[in-house]
N, C-alpha and C positions, 0 to 999 in steps of 0.2 A: 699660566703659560708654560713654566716647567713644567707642570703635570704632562701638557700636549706635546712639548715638547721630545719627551721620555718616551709616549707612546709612538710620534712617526719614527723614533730611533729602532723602534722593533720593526716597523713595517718595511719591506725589505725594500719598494720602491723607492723610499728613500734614507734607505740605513745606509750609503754612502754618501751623503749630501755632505757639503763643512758646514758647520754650525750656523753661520751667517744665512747659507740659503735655506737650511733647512727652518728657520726663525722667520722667515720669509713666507715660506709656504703655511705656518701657522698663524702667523696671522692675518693671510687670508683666507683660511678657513670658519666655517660659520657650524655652529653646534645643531644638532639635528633630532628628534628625539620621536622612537617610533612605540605607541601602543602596542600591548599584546593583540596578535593578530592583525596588525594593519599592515598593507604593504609598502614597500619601498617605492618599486617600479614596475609595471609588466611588460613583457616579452611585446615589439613592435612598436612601443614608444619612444620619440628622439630622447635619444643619450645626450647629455648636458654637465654630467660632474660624475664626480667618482666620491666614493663614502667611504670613509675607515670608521672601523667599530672601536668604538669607547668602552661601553660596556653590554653586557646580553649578549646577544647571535642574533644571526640572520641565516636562512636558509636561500642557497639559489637553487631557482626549479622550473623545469617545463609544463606549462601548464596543460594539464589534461586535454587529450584529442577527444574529445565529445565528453556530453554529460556521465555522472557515475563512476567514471577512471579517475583513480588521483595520479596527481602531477608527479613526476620526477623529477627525488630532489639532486641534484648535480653535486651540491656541496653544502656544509653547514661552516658559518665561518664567524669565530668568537674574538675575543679582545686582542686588538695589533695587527688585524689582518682587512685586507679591503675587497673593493667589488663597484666595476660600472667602469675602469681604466679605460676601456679601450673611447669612452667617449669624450676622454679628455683630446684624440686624435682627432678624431672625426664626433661629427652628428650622427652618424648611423643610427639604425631602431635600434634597438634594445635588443641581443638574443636570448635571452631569459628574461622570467620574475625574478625579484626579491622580495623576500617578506619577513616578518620575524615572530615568531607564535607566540615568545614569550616578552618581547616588548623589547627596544636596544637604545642607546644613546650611539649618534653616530658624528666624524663629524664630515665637513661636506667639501669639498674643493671643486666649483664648478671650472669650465672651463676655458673662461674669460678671465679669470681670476691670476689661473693658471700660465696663460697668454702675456699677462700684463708681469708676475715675476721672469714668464722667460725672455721680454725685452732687458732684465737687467742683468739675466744672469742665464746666460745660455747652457752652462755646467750643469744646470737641473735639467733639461732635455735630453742631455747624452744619457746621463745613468737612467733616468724613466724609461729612456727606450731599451737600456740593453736589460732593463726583468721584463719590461714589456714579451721582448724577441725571446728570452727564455720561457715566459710562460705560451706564448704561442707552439713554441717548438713541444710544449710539454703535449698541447692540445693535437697537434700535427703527428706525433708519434702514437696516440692515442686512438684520434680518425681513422690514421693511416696506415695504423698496421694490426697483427692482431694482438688481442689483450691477453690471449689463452697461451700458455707456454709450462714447459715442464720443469716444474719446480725441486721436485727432487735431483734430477740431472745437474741444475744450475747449484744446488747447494753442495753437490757431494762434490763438485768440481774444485770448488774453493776448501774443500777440507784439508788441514795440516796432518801432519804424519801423525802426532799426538789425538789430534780429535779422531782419524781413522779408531788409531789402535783403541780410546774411548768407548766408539759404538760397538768395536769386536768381542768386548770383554761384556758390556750391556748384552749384545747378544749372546754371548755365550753362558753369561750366566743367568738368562732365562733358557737356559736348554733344559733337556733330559738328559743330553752328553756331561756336560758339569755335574747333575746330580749324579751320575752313576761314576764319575769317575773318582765324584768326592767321597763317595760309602764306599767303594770298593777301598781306594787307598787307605781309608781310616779300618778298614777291615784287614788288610794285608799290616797296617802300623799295630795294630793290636794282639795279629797273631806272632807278628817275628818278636816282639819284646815279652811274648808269656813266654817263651823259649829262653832258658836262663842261660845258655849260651851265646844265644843271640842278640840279648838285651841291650840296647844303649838309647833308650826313654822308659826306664818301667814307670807303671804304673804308681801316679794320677799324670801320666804321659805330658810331665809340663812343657817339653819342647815341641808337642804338640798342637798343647794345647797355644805356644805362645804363636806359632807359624797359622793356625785358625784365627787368631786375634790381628795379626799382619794382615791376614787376608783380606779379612773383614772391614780393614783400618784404608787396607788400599780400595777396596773396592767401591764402599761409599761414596768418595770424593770422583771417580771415573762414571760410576754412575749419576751421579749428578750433573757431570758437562754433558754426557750424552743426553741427560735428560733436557738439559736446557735446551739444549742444541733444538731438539725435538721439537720444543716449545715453539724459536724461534722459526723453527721449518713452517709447524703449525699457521705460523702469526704472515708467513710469507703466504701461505696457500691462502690464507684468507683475504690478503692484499688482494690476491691472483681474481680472484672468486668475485668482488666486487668490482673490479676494473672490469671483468668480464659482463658483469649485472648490469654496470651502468650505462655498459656499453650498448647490449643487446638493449634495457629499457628506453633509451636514448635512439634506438634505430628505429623499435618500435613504433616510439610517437613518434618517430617524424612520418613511419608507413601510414597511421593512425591519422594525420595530418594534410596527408597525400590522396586517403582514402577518400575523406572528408571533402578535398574539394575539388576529387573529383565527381560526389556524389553531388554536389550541388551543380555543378557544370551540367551534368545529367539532367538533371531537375530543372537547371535553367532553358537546357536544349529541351526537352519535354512539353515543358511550358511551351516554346515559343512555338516546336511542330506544332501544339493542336492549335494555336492561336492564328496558324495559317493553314491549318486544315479547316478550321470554322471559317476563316474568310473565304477560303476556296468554295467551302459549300454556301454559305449565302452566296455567291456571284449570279446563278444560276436563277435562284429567288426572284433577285434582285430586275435581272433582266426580264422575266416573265410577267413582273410589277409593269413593267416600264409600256410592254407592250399593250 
């Protein structure tokens, strides 16, 4: 029971609970256990409980608009995380499948279960609802607006003076401008000190060579945040990239879905023209029979 307990402490639906309610809800939960490749639920069947994952994953996905397309997967979701909420509100269908490739341990809160803690304890219904209303909102900005946005704009926006001057010195010292400016000065430091007049580093040019070692000593460390920095732009565009994916595969099937039955509507009206264009023509038979 501590073990479950420990785990809905992660699950954010009720990582605000006090210990009492949350004790509550485990033990009315019941342990659930899926094979590799077996599914959970499919997309159009009444909702009844909601599952948190014990251990493995579960993928949630749309399943394929005609044969030969594979489904898109929505989300892959591993240990402390759940899936099926919204049937804890209502019975609605199902909007997706779940399923789990590689087999999962889940466990289960149906939603009579759920009914009979929140006659004792109303306090579990407030917070359920308010990640409920967060995860919708997450879905609704998602739908409802677009996924595609320019990511560089948005990050150079948020850059500190520090991180600017970072990238300037990155760029500048992959130029051509820094290499020419660096051999000439070492050209010009080498001619004024062979000038024994004018000497103040001769040669092995240690003050030279000690301001190259600075150089070198500062540049490193600038090159690095910019380069991270980079990394993370990188890891934003790829955010970007998939919300975008998911979004277009996601509209797809439902076009793919829409196609579908309107081609049967077709098929249906088709059917039933000629099935009253053959009665039209036997009528004429029919009365010639009669005659």
């Amino acid at each position: 029971m501590s073990h479950d307990l420990h785990l809905l402490r992660r699950v954010p639906l009720f990582a605000e609970l006090p210990e009492q309610d949350l004790l509550g809800i485990a033990e009315r939960m019941t342990p659930r256990r899926l094979a590799a490749g077996e599914t959970l639920f499919v997309r159009g069947e009444p909702g009844a409980a909601l599952y948190v994952v014990v251990r493995g994953s579960v993928r949630v996905l749309l399943p394929a608009a005609r044969p030969g397309l594979k489904p898109v997967v929505l989300e892959q979701l591993g240990a402390g995380e759940f899936v099926g909420e919204m049937a804890l509100i209502d019975s609605a269908p199902r909007m997706a499948s779940v399923d789990s490739p590689g087999g999962a341990e889940l466990l289960e809160l149906t939603r009579d279960n759920l009914m009979r803690q929140l006659d004792g304890s109303p306090r579990v219904g407030v917070a359920m609802l308010a990640i409920m209303s967060k995860r919708l909102r997450v879905a609704a900005d998602l739908l409802g607006s677009t996924a595609s946005r320019d990511i560089n704009k948005e990050a150079d926006a948020q850059l500190t003076w520090a991180q600017r001057l970072a990238d300037r010195v990155a760029e500048w010292n992959g130029s051509w401008s820094f290499l020419i400016v660096l051999s000439v000065g070492t050209g010009i430091w080498a001619a004024i000190n062979a000038i024994p007049a004018l000497q103040f580093d001769p040669y092995p040019y240690q003050f030279f060579n000690f301001f190259l070692a600075f150089l070198v000593a500062v540049q490193g460390p600038l090159l690095m945040m910019s380069q991270n920095r980079q990394t993370k732009k990188e890891r934003l565009h790829a955010d970007a990239d998939f919300a975008v994916n998911l979004k277009n595969e996601t509209g797809i099937n439902r076009i793919l879905f829409e196609i579908a039955e309107l081609r049967d509507e077709l098929a249906r009206l088709r059917h039933d023209r000629a099935r009253a264009a053959d009665s039209a023509a036997s009528l004429p038979a029919e009365g010639d029979d009669g005659r």
